[in-house]
C-alpha positions in Angstrom: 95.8 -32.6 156.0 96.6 -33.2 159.5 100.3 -32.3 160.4 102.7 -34.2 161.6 106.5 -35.4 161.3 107.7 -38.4 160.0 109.8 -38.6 163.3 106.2 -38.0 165.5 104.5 -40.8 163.3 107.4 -43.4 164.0 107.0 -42.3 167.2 103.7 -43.1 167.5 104.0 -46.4 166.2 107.0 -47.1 168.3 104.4 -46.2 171.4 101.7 -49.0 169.8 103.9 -51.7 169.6 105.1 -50.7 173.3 101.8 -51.4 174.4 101.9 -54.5 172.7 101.5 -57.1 175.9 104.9 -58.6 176.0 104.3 -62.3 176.4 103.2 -61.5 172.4 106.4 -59.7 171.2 108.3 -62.4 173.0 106.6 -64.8 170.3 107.5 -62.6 167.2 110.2 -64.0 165.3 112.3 -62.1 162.4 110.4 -59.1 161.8 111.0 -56.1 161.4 108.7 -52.7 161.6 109.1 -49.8 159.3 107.4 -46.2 158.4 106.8 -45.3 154.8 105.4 -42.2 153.8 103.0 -43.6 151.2 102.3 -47.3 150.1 102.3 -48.5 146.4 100.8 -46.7 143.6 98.3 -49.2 142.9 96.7 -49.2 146.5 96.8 -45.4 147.3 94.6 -46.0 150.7 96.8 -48.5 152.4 97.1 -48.0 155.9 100.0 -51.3 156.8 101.1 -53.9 155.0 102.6 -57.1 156.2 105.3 -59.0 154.0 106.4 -62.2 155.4 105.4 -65.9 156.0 102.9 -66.0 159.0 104.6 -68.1 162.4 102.0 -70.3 161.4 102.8 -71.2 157.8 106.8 -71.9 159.0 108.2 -75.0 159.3 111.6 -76.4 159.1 112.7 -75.4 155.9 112.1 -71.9 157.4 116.3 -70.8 158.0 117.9 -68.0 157.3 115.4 -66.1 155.4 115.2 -62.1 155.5 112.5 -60.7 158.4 109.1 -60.6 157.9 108.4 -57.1 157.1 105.3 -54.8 158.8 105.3 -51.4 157.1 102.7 -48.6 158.4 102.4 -45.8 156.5 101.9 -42.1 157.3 100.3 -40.5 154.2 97.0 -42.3 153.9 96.5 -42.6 158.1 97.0 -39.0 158.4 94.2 -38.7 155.6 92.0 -41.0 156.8 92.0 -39.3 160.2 91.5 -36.0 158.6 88.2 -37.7 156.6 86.9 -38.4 159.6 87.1 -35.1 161.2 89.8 -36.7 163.7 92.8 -35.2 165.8 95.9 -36.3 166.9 94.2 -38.6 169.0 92.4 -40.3 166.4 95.8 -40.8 164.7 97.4 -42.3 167.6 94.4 -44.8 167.9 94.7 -45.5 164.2 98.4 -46.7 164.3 97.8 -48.7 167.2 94.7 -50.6 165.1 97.3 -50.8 162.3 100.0 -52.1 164.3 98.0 -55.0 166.2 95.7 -55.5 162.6 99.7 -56.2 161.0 101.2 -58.4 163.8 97.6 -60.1 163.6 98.7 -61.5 160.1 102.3 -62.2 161.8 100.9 -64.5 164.1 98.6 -66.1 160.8 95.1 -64.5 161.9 93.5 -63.5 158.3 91.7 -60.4 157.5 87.9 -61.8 158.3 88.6 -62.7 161.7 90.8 -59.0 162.3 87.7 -57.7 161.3 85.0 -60.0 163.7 87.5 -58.7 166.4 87.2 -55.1 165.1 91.1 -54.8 164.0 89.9 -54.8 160.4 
C-alpha cells in the first residue's frame, strides 16, 4: 500500500480545502471536516462522506443543530491510488476531488451532476 501518516493525509486535505476559492468557504455554514482511517464496514471503498443537510435544503427551522459533517478517509484513497499505479501525487489530486466532490453535496449539487463536472 502506499505509505503515508495519518498526520500527512490531514495534511493533505488541509492543503485541498486551502485551495478552495474563498468567496466559496465564506458560504459554508456549520461544517466541519474530519480524517478517518477507514469508512463503515458496509461500504469498504468509500473515499468521503458528507453528513448534514445541504445550504440548500435549510430553512428557518434550521437553529442550533450540530455541523454538517465532511469525513475523508485515508485507507481506501491510499488504495485506490495504489490500484492505479499512482504516487504521492496521485493521492494529493485524489483528496482534492474528494474534498470539492464533499463540499459539492454541502452546497446541494447531487452526485449526477459531480460526475457531468468530473468530481464524481
Amino acid at each position: 500500500m502506499l505509505e503515508m501518516t495519518r498526520e500527512e493525509f490531514e495534511e493533505l486535505v488541509a492543503e485541498a480545502l486551502d485551495r478552495i476559492p474563498p468567496e466559496l468557504t465564506r458560504l459554508m455554514d456549520n461544517v466541519a471536516v474530519f480524517v478517518e482511517d477507514e469508512p463503515p464496514a458496509e461500504d469498504p471503498e468509500l473515499l468521503g462522506l458528507y453528513e448534514g443537510t445541504p445550504l440548500t435544503e435549510r430553512g428557518e427551522w434550521y437553529a442550533g443543530v450540530l455541523p454538517d459533517r465532511i469525513t475523508v478517509y485515508r485507507g481506501p484513497t491510499l488504495r485506490m491510488c495504489e490500484r492505479e499505479g499512482g504516487d504521492r501525487q496521485t493521492v494529493v489530486e485524489e483528496v482534492e476531488i474528494t474534498v470539492v466532490h464533499e463540499i459539492a453535496h454541502h452546497f446541494g449539487i447531487d452526485d449526477e451532476r459531480l460526475h457531468d463536472l468530473g468530481y464524481a
